[in-house]
C-alpha positions as CSV (number, residue, x, y, z in Angstrom):
1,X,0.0,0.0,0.0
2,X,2.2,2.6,1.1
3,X,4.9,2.1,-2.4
4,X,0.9,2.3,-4.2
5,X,0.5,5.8,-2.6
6,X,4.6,6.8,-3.6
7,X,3.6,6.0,-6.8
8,X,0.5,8.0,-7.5
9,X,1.5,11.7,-7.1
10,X,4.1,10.4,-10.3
11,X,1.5,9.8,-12.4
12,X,-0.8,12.9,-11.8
13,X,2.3,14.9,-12.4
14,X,1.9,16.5,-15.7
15,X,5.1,15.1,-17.4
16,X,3.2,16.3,-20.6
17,X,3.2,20.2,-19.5
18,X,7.2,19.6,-18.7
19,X,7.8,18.2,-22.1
20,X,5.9,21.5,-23.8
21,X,7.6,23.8,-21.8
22,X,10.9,22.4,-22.5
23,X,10.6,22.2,-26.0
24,X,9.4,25.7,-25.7
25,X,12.7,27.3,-23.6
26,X,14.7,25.0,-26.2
27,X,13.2,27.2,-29.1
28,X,13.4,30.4,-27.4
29,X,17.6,29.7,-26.9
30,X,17.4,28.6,-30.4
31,X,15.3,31.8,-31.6
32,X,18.2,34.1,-29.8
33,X,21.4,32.2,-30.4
34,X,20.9,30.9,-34.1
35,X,20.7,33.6,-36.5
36,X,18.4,31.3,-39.6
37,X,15.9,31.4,-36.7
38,X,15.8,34.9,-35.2
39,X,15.2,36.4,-38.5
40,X,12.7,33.7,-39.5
41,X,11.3,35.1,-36.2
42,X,11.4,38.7,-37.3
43,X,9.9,38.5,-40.2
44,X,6.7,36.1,-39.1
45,X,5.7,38.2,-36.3
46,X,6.5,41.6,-38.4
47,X,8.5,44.3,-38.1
48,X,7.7,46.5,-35.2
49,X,6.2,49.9,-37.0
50,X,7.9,52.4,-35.4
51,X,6.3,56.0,-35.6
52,X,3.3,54.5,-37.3
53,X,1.2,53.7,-34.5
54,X,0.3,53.8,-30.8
55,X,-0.3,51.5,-28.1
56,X,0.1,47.7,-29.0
57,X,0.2,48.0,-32.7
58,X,3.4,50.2,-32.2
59,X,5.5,47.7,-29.7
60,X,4.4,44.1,-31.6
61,X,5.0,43.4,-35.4
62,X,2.1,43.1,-38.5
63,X,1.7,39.5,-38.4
64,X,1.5,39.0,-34.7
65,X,-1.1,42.1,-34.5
66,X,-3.0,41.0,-37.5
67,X,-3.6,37.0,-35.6
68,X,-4.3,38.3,-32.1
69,X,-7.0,41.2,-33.9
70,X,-8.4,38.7,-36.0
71,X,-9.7,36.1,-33.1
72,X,-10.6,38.5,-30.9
73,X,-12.9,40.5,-33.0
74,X,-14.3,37.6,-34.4
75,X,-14.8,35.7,-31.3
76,X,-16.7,38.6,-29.7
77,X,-19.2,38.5,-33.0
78,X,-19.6,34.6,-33.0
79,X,-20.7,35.1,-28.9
80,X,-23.1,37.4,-30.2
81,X,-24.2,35.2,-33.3
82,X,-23.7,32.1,-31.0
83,X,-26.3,33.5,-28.4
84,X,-28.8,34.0,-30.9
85,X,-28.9,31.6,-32.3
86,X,-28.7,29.4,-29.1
87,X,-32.3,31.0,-28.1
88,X,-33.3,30.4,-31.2
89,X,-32.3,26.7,-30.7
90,X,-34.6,26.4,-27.8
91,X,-37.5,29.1,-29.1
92,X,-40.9,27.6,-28.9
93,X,-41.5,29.6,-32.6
94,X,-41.7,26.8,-35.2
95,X,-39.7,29.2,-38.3
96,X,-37.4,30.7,-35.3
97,X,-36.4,27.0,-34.3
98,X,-35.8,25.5,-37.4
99,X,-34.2,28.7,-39.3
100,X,-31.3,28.3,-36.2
101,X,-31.0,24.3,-37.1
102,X,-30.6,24.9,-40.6
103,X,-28.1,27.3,-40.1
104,X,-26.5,25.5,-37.2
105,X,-26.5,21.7,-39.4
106,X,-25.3,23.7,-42.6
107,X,-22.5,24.9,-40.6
108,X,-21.3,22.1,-38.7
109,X,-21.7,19.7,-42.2
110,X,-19.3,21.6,-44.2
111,X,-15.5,21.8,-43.3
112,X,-13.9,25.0,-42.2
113,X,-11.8,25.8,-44.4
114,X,-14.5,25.4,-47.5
115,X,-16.9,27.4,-45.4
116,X,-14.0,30.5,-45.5
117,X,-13.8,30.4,-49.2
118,X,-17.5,30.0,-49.9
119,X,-18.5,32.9,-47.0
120,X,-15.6,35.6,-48.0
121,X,-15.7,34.8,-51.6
122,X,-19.3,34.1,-52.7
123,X,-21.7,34.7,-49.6
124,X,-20.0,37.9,-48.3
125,X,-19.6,40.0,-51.8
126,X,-23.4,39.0,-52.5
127,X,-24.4,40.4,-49.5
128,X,-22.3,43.5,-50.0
129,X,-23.7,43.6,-53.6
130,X,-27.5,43.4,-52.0
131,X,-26.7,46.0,-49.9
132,X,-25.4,48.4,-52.7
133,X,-22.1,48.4,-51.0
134,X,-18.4,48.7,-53.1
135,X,-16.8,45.3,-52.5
136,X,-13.3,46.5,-53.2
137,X,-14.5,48.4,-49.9
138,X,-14.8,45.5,-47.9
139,X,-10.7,44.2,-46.8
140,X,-10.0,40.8,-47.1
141,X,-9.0,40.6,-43.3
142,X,-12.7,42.0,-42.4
143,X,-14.2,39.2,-45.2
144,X,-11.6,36.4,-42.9
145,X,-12.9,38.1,-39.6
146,X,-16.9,37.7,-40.8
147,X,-16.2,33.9,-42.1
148,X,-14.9,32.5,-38.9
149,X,-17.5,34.5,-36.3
150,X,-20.4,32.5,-38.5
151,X,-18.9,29.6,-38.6
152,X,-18.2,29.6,-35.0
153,X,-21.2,30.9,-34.1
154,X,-22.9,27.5,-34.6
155,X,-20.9,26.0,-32.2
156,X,-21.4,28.8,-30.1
157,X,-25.0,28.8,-30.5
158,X,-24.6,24.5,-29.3
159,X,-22.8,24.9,-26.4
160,X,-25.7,28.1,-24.9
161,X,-28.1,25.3,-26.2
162,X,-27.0,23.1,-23.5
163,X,-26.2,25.3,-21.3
164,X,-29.7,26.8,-21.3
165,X,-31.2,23.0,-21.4
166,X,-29.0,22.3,-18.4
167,X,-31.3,24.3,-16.2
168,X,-34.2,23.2,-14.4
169,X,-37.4,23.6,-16.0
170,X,-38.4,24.5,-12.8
171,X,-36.7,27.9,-12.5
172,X,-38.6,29.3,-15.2
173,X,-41.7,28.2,-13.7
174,X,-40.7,29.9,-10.5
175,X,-39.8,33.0,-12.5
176,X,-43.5,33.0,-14.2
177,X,-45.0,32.8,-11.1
178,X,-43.4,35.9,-9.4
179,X,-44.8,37.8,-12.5
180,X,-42.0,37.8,-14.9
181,X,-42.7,37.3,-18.7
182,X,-40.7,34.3,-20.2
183,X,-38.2,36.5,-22.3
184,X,-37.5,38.5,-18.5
185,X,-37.6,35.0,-16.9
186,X,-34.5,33.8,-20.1
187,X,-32.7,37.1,-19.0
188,X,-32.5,38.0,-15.6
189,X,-32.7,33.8,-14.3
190,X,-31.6,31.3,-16.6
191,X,-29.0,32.8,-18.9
192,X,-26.8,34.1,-15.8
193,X,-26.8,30.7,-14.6
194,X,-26.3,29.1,-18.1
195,X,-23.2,31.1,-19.6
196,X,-21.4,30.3,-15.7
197,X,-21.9,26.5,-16.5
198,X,-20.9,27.5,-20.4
199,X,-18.0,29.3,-19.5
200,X,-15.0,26.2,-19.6
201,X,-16.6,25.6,-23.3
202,X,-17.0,28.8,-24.5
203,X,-13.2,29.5,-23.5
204,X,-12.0,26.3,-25.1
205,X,-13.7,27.7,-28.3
206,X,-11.5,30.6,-27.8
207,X,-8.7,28.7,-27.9
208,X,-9.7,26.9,-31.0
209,X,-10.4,29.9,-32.7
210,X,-7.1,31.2,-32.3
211,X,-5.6,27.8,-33.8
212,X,-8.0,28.6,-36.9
213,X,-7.4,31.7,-37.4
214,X,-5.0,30.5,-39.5
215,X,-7.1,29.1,-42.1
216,X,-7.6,32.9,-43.0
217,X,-3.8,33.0,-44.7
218,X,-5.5,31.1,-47.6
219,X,-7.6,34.4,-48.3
220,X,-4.5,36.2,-48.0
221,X,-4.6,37.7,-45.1
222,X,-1.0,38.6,-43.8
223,X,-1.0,37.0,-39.6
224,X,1.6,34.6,-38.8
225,X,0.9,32.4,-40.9
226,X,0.8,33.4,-44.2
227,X,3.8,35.3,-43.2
228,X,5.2,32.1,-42.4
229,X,4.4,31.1,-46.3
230,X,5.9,33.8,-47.6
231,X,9.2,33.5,-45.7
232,X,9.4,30.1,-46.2
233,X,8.7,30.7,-49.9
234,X,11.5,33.4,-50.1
235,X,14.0,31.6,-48.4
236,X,12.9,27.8,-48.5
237,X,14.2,27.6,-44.7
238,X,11.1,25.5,-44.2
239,X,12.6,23.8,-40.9
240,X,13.4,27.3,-39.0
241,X,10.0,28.5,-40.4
242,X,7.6,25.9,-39.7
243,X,9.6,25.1,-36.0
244,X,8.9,28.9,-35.4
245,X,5.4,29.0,-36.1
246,X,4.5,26.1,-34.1
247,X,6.4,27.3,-31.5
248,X,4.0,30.8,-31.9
249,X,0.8,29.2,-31.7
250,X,2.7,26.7,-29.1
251,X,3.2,29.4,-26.6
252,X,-0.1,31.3,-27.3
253,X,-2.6,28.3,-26.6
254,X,-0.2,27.0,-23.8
255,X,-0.8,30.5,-22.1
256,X,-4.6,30.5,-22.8
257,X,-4.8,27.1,-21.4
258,X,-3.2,27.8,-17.8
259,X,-5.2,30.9,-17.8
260,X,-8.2,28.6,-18.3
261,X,-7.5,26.4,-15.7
262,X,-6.8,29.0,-12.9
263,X,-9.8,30.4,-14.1
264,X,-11.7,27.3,-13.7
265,X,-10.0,26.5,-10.2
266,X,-11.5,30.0,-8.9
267,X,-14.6,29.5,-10.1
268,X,-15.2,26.4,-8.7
269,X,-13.6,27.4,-5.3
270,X,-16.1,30.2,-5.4
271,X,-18.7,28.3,-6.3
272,X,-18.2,25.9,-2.8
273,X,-18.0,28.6,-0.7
């Protein structure tokens, strides 16, 4: 028993966190010692503009900029698309119901990366062309940004399905009797409690997001990597460029993920108390 007990706080150690992280410092001596690598470095993340901007955009190169702004905007648009479409998942309207299905089973039945050329090259310039607007208006970072908050909207709008299903029937009831309507009763009682049990989900989307955002380099768009692409096609140091990427994204989702779990930890601290 007691060499059972010795043995169990080895396995629960995260050997696999050690093995990131060291591959991780390995690249970041290799990124400031090796030259190939430093400027492979350079030019993926962009050259900081100096004395053309303010703030973040002055102190972090193009391509970095470009990946960060892209996820972010178009994860705060797919929460918003995601949310509607997740009430309209669980509307008691017939059309409202089954116009959020169709859009949510179209979505989740074509793969991403034919989605982005079919939204930001066919979908998005007829709707500009509807709306009388100048496509050559319209950048192709804002057509990349559009493409992944619909397509991750439907996901979106799946996970505030069950988190809204995951509630007891019995707290709108309760609402309804105090005298609330059923869209006050949605609002002020069983979203709150929904997007809290959502949250670990909706955070991992985040992550994923970030991860695709570089499906938007096929449409041009200059973040890491299609910069990647373009050095690698200058210089055809594929093993610098590739090993720097990964080592990009690597350290972004690595960071998101710890922040994640502290998150978590807190939250469910909080929650026994």
């Amino acid at each position: 028993m007691p060499a059972n007990r010795a043995a169990i706080p080895w396995r629960d150690f995260p050997w696999w966190l050690v093995v990131i992280i060291l591959f991780l410092v390995l690249m970041a001596l290799t990124l400031i010692s090796d030259p190939n690598y430093n400027r492979a470095f350079t030019f993926i993340i962009g050259e900081p503009r100096s004395g053309t901007g303010t703030g973040i955009t002055a102190l972090v190169g193009k391509g970095l900029t470009v990946t960060v702004y892209t996820t972010l905007v178009a994860y705060v648009i797919a929460l918003v698309i995601g949310l509607i479409a997740g009430l309209g998942r669980v509307s008691q309207n017939f059309v409202v119901r089954n116009i959020a299905i169709t859009y949510i089973e179209f979505v989740r039945g074509v793969p991403t990366l034919v989605l982005i050329f079919t939204l930001a090259l066919v979908v998005i310039p007829a709707a500009a062309q509807g709306l009388g607007l100048n496509l050559q208006s319209i950048p192709d970072n804002t057509r990349a940004i559009l493409a992944l908050a619909i397509i991750y909207g439907a996901y979106m709008a799946e996970i505030f399905r069950a988190g809204i299903e995951s509630i007891p029937k019995g707290q709108m009831e309760a609402a309804r009797s105090v005298g609330m309507t059923a869209s006050q009763g949605m609002i002020y009682i069983i979203l709150p409690q929904a997007i809290r049990n959502v949250l670990p989900a909706l955070w991992n989307d985040f992550i994923a997001m970030l991860k695709d955002s570089s499906l938007v380099s096929v449409l041009a768009v200059r973040d890491i990597t299609q910069m990647a692409r373009l050095y690698a096609g200058s210089s055809f140091r594929f093993r610098e460029t590739y090993l720097v990427l990964t080592f990009l994204y690597l350290s972004m989702t690595l960071i998101l993920s710890l922040v994640l779990r502290l998150i978590e930890r807190r939250t469910r601290i909080g929650g026994e108390r």
